[in-house]
LUMBA-441616 format. One record per residue: residue number from 1; y, x, z of N, C-alpha, C in turn. Coordinates in steps of 0.001 Angstrom, whole numbers, plus 500000, padded with zeros to 6 digits. Example, Ala and Ser with C-alpha at 12.3 -4.5 7.8 and 13.67 -1.06 7.14 Angstrom:
2
<atom 1; <494310; 513190; 507800>; <495500; 512300; 507800>; <496700; 513200; 507800>>
<atom 2; <497750; 512850; 507080>; <498940; 513670; 507140>; <500030; 512900; 507870>>
// end
This chain:
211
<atom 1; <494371; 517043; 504348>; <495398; 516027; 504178>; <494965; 514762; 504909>>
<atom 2; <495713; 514372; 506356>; <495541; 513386; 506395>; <496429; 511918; 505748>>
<atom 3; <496029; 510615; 506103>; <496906; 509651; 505509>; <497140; 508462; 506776>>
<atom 4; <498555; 508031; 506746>; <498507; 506875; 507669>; <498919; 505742; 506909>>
<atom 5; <497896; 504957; 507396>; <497988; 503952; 506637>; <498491; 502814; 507979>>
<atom 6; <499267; 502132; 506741>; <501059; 501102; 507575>; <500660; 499920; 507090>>
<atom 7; <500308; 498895; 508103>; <500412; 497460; 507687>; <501490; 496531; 508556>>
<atom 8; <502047; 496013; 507942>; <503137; 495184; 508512>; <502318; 493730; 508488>>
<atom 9; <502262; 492833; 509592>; <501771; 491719; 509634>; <502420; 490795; 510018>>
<atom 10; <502201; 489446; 510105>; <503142; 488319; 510568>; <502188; 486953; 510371>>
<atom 11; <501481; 486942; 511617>; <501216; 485528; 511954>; <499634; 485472; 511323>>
<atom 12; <498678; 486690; 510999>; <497528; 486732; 510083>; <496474; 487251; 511213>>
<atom 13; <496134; 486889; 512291>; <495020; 486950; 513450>; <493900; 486514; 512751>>
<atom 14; <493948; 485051; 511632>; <492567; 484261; 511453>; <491879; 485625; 510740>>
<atom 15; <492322; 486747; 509800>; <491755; 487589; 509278>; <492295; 489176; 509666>>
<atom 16; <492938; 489615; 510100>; <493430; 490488; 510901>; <492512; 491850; 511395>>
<atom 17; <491527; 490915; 512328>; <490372; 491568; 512798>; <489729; 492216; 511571>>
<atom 18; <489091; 491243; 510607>; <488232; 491768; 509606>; <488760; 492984; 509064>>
<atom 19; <489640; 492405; 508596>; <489908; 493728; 507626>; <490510; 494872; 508461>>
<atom 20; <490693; 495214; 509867>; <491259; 496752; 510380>; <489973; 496958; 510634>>
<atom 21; <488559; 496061; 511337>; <487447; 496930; 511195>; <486607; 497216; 509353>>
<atom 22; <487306; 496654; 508142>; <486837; 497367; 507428>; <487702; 498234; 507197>>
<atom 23; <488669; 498744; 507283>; <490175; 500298; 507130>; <488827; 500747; 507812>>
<atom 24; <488497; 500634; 509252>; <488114; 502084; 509783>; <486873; 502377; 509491>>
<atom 25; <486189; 501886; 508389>; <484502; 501365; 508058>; <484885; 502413; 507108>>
<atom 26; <485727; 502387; 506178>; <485799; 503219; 504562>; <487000; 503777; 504615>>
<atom 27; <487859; 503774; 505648>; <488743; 505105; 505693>; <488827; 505735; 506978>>
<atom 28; <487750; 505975; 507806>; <487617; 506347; 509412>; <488733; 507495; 509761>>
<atom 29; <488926; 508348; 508593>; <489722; 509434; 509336>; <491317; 509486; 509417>>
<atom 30; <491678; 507666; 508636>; <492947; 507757; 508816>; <493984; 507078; 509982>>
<atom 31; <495128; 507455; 510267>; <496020; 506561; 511546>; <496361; 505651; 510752>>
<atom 32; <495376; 504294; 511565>; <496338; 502958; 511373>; <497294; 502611; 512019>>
<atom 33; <498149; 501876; 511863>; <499842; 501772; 511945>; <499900; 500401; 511674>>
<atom 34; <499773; 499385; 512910>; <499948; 497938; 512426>; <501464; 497566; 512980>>
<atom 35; <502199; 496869; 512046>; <503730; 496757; 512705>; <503730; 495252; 512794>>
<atom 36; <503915; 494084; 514196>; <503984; 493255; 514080>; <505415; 492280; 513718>>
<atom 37; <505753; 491660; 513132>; <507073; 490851; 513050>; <506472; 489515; 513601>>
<atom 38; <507200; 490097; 515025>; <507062; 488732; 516208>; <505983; 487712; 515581>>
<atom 39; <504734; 487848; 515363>; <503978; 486835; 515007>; <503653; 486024; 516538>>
<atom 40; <503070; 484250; 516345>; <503123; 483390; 517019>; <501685; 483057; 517263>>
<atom 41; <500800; 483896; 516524>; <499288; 483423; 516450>; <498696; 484608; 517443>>
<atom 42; <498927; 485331; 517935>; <498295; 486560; 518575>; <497714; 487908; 517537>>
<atom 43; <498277; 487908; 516898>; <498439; 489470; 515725>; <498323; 490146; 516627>>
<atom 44; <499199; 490340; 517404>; <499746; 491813; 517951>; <498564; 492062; 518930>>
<atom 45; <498106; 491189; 519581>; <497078; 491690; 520363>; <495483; 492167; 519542>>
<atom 46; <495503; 491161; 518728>; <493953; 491807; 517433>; <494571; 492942; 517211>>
<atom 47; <495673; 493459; 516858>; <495622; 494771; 516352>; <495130; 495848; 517639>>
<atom 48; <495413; 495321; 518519>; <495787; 496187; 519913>; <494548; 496643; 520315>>
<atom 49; <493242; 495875; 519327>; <491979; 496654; 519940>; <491409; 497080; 518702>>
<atom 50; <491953; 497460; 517801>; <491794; 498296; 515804>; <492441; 499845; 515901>>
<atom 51; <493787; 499345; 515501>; <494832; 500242; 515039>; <494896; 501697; 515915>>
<atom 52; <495259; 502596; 515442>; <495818; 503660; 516640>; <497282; 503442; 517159>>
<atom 53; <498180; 502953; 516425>; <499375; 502534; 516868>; <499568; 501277; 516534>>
<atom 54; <499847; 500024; 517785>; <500545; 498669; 517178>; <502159; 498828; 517742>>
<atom 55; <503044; 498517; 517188>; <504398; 498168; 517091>; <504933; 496786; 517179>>
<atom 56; <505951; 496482; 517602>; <506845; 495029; 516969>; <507949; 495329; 516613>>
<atom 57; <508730; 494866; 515447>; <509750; 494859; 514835>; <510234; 493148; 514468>>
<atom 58; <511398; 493511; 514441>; <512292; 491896; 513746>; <511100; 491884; 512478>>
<atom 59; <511313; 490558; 512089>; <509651; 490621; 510722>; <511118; 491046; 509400>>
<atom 60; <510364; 490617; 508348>; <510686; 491609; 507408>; <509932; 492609; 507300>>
<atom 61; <509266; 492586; 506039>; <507889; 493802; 505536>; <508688; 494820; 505321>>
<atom 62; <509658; 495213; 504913>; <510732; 496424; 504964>; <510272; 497075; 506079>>
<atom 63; <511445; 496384; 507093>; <511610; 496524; 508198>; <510485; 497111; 508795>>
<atom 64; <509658; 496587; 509083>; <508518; 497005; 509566>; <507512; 498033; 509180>>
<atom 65; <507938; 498764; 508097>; <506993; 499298; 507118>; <507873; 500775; 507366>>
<atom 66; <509188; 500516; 507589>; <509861; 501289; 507701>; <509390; 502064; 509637>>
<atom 67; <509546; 501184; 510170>; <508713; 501558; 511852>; <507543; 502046; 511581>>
<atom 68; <506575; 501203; 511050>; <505831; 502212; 510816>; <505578; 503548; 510332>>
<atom 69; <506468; 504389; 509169>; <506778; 505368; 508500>; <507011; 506235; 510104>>
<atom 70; <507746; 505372; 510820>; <508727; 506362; 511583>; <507913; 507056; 512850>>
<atom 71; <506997; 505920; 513150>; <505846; 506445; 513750>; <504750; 507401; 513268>>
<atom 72; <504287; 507323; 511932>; <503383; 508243; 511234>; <503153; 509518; 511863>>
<atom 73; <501738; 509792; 512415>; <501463; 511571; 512736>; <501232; 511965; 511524>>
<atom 74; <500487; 511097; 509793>; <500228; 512257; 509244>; <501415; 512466; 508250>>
<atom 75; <501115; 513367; 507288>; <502090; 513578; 506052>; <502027; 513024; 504736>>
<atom 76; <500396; 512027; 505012>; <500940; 510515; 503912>; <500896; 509611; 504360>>
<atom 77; <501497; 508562; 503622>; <501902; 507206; 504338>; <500779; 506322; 502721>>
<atom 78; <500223; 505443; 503864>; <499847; 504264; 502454>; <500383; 503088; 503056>>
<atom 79; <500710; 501961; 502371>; <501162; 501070; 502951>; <500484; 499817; 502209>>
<atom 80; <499357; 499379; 502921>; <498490; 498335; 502605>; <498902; 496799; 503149>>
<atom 81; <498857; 496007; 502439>; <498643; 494330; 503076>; <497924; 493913; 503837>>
<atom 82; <497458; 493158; 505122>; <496594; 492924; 505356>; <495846; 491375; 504861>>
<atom 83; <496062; 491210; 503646>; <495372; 490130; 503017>; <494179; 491422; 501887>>
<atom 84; <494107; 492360; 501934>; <493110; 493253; 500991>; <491769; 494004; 501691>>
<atom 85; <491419; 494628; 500634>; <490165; 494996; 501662>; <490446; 496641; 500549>>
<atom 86; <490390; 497730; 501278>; <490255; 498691; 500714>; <488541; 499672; 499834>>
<atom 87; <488698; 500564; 498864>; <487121; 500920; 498238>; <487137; 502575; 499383>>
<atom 88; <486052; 502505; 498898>; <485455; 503560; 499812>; <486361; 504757; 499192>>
<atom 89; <486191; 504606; 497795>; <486762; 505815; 497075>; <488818; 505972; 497680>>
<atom 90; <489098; 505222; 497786>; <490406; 504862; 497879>; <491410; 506465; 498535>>
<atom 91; <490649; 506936; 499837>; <491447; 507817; 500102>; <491105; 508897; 499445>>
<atom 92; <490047; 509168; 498871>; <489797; 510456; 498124>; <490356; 510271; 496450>>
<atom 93; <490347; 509267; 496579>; <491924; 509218; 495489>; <493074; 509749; 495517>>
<atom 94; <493944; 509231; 496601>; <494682; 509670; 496623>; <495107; 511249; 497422>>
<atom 95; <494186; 511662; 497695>; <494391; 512929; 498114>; <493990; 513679; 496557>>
<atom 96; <493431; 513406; 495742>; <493411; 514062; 494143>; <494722; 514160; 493673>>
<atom 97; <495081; 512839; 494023>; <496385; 512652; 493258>; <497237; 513179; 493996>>
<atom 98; <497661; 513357; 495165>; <498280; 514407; 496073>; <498305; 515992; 495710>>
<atom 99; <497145; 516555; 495438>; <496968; 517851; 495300>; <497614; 518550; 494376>>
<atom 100; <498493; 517593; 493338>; <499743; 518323; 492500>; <500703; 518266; 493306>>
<atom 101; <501366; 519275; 494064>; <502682; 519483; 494808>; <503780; 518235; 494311>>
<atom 102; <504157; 518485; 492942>; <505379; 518199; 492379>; <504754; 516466; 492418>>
<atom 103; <503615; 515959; 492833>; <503869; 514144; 492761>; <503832; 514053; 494010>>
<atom 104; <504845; 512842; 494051>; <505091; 512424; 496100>; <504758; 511296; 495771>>
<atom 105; <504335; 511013; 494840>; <503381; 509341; 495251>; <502916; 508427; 494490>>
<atom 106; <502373; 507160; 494439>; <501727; 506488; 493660>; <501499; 505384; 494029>>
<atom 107; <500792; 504543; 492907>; <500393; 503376; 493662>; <499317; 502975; 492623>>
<atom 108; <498799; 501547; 492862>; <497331; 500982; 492380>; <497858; 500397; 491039>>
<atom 109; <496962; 499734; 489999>; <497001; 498272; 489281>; <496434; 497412; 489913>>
<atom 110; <497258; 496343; 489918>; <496737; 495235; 490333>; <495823; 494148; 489563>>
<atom 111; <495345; 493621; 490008>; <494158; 492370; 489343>; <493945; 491674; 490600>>
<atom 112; <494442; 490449; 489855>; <493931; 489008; 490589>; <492579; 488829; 490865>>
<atom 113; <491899; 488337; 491790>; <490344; 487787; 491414>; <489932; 486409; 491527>>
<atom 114; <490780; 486214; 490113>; <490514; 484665; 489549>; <490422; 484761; 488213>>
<atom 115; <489626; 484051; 487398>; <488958; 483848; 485831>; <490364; 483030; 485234>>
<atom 116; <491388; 482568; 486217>; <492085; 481785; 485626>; <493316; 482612; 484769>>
<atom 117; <493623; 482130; 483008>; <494287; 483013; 482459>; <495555; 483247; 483136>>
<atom 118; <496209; 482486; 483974>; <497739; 482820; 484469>; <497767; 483800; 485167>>
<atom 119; <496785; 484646; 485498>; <496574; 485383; 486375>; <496718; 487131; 485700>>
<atom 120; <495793; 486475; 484419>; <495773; 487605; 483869>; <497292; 488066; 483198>>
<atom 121; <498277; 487426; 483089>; <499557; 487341; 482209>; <500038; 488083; 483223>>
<atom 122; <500174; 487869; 484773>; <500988; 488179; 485797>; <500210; 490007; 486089>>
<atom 123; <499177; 489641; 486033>; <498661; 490895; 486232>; <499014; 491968; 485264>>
<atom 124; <499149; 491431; 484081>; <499561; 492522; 482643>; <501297; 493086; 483017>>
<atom 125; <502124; 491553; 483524>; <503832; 492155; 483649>; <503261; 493067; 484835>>
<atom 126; <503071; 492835; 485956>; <503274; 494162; 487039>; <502657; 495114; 486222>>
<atom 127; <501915; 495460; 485395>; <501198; 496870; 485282>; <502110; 497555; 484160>>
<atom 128; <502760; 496165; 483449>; <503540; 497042; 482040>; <504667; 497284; 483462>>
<atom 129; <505413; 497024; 484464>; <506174; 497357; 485237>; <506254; 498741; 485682>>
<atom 130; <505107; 498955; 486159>; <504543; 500085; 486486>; <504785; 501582; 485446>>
<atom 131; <504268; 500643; 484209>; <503883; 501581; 483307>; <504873; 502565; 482819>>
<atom 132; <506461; 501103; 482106>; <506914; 501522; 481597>; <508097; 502122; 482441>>
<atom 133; <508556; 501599; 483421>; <509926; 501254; 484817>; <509230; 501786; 485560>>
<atom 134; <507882; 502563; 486019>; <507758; 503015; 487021>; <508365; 501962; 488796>>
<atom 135; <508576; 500654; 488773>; <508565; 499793; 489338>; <507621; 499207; 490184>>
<atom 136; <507207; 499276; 491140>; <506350; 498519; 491504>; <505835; 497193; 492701>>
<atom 137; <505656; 496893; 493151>; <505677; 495659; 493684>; <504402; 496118; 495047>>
<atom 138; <505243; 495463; 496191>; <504514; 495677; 497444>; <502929; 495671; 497689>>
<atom 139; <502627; 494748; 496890>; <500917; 494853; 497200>; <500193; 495439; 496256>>
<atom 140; <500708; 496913; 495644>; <499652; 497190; 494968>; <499207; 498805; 495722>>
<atom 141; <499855; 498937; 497131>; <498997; 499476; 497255>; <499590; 500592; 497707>>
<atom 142; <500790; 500899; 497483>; <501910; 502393; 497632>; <501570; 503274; 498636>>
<atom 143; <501433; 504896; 497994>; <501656; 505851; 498742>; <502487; 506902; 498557>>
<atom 144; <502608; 507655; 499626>; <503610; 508767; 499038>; <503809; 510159; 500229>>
<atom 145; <504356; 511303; 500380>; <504577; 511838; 500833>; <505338; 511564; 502094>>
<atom 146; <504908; 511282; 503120>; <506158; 510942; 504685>; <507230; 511764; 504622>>
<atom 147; <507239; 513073; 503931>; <509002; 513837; 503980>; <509689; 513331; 502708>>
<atom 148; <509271; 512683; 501793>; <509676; 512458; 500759>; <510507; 511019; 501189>>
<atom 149; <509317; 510312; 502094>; <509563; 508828; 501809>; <511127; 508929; 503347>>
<atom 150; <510871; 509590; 504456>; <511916; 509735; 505404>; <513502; 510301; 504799>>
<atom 151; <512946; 511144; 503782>; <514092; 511913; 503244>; <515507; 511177; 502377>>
<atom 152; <514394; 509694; 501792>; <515461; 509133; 501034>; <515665; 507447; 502328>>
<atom 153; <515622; 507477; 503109>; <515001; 506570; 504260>; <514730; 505346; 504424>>
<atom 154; <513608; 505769; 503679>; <512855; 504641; 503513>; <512644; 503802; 502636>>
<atom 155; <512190; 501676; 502747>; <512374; 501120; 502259>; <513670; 500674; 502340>>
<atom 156; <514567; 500023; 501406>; <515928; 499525; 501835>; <515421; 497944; 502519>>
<atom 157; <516039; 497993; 503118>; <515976; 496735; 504379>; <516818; 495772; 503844>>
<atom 158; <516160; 494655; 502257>; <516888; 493453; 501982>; <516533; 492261; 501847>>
<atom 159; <517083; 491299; 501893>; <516066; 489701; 502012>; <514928; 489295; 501333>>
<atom 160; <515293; 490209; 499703>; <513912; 489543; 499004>; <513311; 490685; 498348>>
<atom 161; <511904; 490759; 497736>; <512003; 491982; 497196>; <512549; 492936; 497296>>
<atom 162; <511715; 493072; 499361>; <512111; 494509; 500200>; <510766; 495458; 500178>>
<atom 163; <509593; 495161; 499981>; <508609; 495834; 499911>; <508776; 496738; 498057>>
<atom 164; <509665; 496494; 497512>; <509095; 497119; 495967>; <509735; 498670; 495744>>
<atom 165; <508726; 499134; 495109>; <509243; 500663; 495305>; <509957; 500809; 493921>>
<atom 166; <510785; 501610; 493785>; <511277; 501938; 491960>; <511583; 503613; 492050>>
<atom 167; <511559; 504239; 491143>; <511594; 505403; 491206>; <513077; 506235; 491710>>
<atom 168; <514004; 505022; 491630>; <515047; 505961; 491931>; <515357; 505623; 493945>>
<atom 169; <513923; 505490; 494341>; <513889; 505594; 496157>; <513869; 507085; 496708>>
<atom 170; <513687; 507737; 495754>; <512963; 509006; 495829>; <514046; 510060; 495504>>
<atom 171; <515044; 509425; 495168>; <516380; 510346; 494567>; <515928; 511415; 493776>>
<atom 172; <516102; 512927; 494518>; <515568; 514286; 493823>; <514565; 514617; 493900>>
<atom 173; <513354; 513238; 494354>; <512261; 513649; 494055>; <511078; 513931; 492999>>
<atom 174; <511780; 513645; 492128>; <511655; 513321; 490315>; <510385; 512488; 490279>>
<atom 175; <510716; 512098; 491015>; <509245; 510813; 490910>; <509097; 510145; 489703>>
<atom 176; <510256; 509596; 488883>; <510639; 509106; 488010>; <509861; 509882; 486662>>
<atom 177; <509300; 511041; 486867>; <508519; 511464; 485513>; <506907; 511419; 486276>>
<atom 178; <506626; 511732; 487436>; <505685; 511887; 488326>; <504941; 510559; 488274>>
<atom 179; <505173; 509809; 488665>; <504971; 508071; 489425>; <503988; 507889; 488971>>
<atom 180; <503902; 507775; 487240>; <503055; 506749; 486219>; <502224; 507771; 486669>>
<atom 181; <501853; 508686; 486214>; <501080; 509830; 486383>; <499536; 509974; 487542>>
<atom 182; <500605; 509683; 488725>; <500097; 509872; 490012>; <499086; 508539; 490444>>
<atom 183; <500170; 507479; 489597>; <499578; 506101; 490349>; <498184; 506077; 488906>>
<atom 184; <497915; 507013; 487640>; <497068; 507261; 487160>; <495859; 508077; 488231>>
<atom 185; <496231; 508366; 488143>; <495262; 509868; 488980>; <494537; 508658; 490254>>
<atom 186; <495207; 508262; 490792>; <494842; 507745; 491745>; <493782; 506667; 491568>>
<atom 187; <494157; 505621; 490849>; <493199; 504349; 490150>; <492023; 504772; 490313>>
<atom 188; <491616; 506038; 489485>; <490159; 506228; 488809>; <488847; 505833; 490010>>
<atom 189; <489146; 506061; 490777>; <488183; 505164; 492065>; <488098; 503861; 492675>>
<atom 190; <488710; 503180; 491315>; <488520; 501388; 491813>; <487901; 500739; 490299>>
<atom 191; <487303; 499648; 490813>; <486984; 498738; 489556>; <487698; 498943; 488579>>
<atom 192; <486833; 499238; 487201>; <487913; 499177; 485737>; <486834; 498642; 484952>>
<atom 193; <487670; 498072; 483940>; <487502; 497535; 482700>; <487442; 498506; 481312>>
<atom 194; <488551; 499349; 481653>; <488472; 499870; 479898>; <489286; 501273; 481090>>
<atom 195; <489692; 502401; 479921>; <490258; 503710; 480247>; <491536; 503220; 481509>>
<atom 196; <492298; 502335; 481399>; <492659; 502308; 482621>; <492532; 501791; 483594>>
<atom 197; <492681; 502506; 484736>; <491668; 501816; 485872>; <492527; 500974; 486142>>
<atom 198; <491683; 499683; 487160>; <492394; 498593; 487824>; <492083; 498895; 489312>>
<atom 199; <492772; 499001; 490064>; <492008; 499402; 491227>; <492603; 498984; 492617>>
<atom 200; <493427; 498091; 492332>; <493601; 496735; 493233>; <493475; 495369; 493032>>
<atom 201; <492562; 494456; 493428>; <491923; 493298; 493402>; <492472; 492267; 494355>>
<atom 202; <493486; 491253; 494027>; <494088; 490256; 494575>; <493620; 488717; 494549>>
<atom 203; <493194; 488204; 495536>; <492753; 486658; 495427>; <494036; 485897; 495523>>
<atom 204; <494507; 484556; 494816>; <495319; 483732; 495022>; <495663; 483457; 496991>>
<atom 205; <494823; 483991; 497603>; <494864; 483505; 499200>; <494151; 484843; 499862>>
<atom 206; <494428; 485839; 499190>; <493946; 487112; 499492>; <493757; 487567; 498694>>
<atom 207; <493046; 489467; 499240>; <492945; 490415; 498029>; <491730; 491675; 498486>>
<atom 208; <491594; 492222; 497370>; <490827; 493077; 497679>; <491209; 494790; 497023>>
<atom 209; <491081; 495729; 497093>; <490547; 496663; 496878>; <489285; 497127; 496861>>
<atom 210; <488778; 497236; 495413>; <487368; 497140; 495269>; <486800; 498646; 494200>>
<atom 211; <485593; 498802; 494642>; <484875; 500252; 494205>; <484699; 499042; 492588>>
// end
């Protein structure tokens, strides 16, 4: 199983570099997929000596996330931020969580990495989101099957809260009993606290994915 992993960027060169040489440090065997939205800082060219494929699209993380999908050689798609840093464990996660046919996809918990309590409140709604709505929100991390994700097409392409996935993207893909499940399975290879894993790590001005 391979995975392509899709970053949509816009205007993020000052850190850009770093983090596609750590993707290929702790996930070497996957196609990166950087999609630029006309950035003004020189993105498109940092990617141009990382990625296996750079793109430009109108911006919009949809949009672009969606080009990227469309480009994909493999048959999973992850679709990472480039404000994070991914764990070593990360793709052998989700290829666990892959290996049940009937789940087409998943995603992380998120955690801030700040001591400050507002953080922790925001971090608890996305995960009860997750939990209970199978809902989830662009940066935690989403993957899924490329025939699954082409089949229903795509992200929908809208002004605000265009990156969030919800279970009914997936139509007859019954993701909707699958999701919680998968985006379980997957966690267990990132930082945790107690039985459920947390296994995406967000700074107020960045983020991480952390072992």
């Amino acid at each position: 199983m391979r995975l392509s992993i899709i970053v949509p960027v816009l205007n993020e060169a000052a850190t850009l570099r770093r983090f596609l040489q750590h993707v290929r440090e702790f996930a070497p065997t996957t196609e990166i997929i950087v999609v630029d939205g006309d950035s003004d800082d020189g993105s498109f060219e940092v990617a141009r000596g990382f990625a296996d494929q750079v793109a430009q699209s109108p911006r919009g993380r949809a949009r672009q996330m969606n080009v990227g999908a469309a480009l994909a050689r493999s048959d999973v798609l992850w679709f990472v931020h480039a404000d994070s840093e991914i764990a070593r464990a990360s793709v052998r996660a989700i290829e666990e969580a892959l290996a049940t046919p009937k789940i087409v996809g998943g995603c992380f918990r998120l955690q801030i990495a700040s001591a400050r309590w507002i953080y922790r409140i925001r971090d608890g709604i996305g995960n009860f989101l997750v939990d209970l709505f199978g809902i989830a929100f662009g940066d935690r991390g989403f993957f899924c099957r490329r025939e699954a994700f082409l089949q229903v097409g795509g992200y929908p392409e809208i002004p605000i809260l265009d990156s969030t996935i919800a279970p009914s993207i997936f139509g007859t893909a019954h993701v909707a009993e699958d999701f919680p499940r998968a985006h379980e399975e997957a966690s267990h290879g990132y930082h945790t606290r107690s039985r459920a894993p947390r296994i995406a790590q967000r700074r107020p001005n960045g983020g991480a994915f952390v072992d």
